[in-house]
C-alpha positions in Angstrom: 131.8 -31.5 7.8 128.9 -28.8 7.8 129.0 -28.5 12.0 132.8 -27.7 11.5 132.0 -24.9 9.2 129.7 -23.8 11.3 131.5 -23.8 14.1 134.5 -21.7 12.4 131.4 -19.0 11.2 130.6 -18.6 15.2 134.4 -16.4 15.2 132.7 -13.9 12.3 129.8 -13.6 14.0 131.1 -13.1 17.2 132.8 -10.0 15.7 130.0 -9.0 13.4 127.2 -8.7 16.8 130.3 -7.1 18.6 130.4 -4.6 16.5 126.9 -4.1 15.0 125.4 -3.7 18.5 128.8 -1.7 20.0 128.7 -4.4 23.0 131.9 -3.8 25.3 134.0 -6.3 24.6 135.2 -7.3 27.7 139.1 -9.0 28.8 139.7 -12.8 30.3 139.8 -10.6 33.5 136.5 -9.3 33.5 137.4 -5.7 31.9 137.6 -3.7 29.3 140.4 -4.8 28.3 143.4 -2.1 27.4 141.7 1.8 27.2 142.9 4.7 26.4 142.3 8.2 28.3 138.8 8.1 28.7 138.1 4.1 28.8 137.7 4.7 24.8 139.7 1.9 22.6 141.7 2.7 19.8 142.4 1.0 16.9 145.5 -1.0 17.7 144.0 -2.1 21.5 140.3 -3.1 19.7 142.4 -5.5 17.1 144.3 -6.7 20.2 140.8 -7.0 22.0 139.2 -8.9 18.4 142.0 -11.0 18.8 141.4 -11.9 22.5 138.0 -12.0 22.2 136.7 -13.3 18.7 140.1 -15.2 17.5 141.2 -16.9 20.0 137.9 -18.1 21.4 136.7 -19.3 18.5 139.4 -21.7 17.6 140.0 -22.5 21.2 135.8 -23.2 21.4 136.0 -24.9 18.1 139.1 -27.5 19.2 136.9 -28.0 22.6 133.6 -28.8 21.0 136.3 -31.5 18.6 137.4 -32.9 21.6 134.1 -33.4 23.1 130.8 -31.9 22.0 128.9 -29.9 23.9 125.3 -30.7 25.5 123.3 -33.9 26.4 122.2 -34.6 23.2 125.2 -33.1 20.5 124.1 -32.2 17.2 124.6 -35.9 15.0 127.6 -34.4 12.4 129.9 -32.8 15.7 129.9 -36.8 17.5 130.8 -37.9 13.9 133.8 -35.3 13.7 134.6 -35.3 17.3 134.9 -39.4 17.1 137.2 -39.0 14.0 138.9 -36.2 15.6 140.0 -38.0 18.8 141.1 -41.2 16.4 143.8 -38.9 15.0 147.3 -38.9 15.7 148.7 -36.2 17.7 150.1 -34.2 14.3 147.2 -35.3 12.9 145.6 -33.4 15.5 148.1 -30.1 15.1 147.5 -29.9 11.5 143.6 -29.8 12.1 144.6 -27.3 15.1 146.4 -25.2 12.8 143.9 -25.7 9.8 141.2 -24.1 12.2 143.5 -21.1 13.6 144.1 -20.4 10.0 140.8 -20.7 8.7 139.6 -18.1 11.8 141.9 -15.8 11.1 141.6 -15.4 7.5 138.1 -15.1 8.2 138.7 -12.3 10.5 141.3 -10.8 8.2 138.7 -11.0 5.5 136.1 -9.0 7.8 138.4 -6.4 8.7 139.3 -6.0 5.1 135.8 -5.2 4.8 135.7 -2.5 7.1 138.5 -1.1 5.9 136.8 -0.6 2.7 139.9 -2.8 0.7 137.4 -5.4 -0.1 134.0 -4.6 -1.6 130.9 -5.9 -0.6 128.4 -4.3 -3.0 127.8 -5.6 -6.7 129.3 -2.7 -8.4 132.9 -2.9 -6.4 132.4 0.6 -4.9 133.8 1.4 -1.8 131.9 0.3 1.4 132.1 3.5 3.4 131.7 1.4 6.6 132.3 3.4 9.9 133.0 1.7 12.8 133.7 4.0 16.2 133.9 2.8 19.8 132.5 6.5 21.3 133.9 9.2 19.2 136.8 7.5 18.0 136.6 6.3 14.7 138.4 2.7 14.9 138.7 2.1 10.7 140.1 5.8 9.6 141.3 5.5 6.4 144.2 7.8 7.5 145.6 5.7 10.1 146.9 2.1 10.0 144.2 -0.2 8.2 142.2 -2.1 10.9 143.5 -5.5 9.0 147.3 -4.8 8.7 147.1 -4.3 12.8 145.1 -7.8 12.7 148.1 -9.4 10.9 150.7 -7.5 12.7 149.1 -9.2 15.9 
């Protein structure tokens, strides 16, 4: 069950190295995505983007790699899944589909939350006084929509 844990942590990461080193995040189509005057993002079209992007791969990636692991020579634990996986019903199959979507979302729920400086990650509880911008445009202002209520609102 660790590989499938692992698996779901590749949708965090995804948006943690997306953000940390301000790569573009680019659309199915190539693009940008949706910008705003200026090719700039704003908050509601970079949750749309994360969404794209980090969500939606990641639970698509992680269903794939279920199916039928990637590579010559899969990591040991994914065959061992993947075989138990395919022996499933199809609702069988749905409810692990929807247990991963879930678990991916929360976890990007849980990151935003983060950002928006709702859920503490220091010791004493203080606020985390993250910025996050895209160009000038500061994507997690405190006095606009939280970055995580967009994510739900999805």
């Amino acid at each position: 069950m660790f590989g499938f844990w692992v698996l779901l942590s590749i949708a965090t990461w995804r948006l943690i190295l997306a953000i940390a080193y301000n790569k573009k995040i680019m659309s199915p189509a190539g693009g940008l995505g949706h910008k705003q005057a200026g090719g700039l993002v704003n908050n509601s079209e970079f949750i749309t983007l994360i969404e794209d992007v980090v969500s939606t791969s990641a639970i698509e990636d992680t269903i794939d790699n279920l199916k039928s692991p990637p590579g010559r020579k899969a990591d040991e634990n994914l065959v061992k899944q993947s075989a138990w996986f395919n022996s499933l019903s199809d609702s069988d199959k749905d409810m692990v589909k929807s247990i991963i979507s879930d678990a991916v979302n929360e976890s990007a729920f849980g990151f935003l939350c983060v950002l928006d400086g709702v859920r503490s990650i220091s010791e004493s509880g203080s606020t985390n006084n993250l910025k996050l911008t895209h160009g000038n445009t500061l994507l997690n202002d405190p006095e606009k929509e939280y970055l995580h209520d967009l994510y739900k609102n999805v």
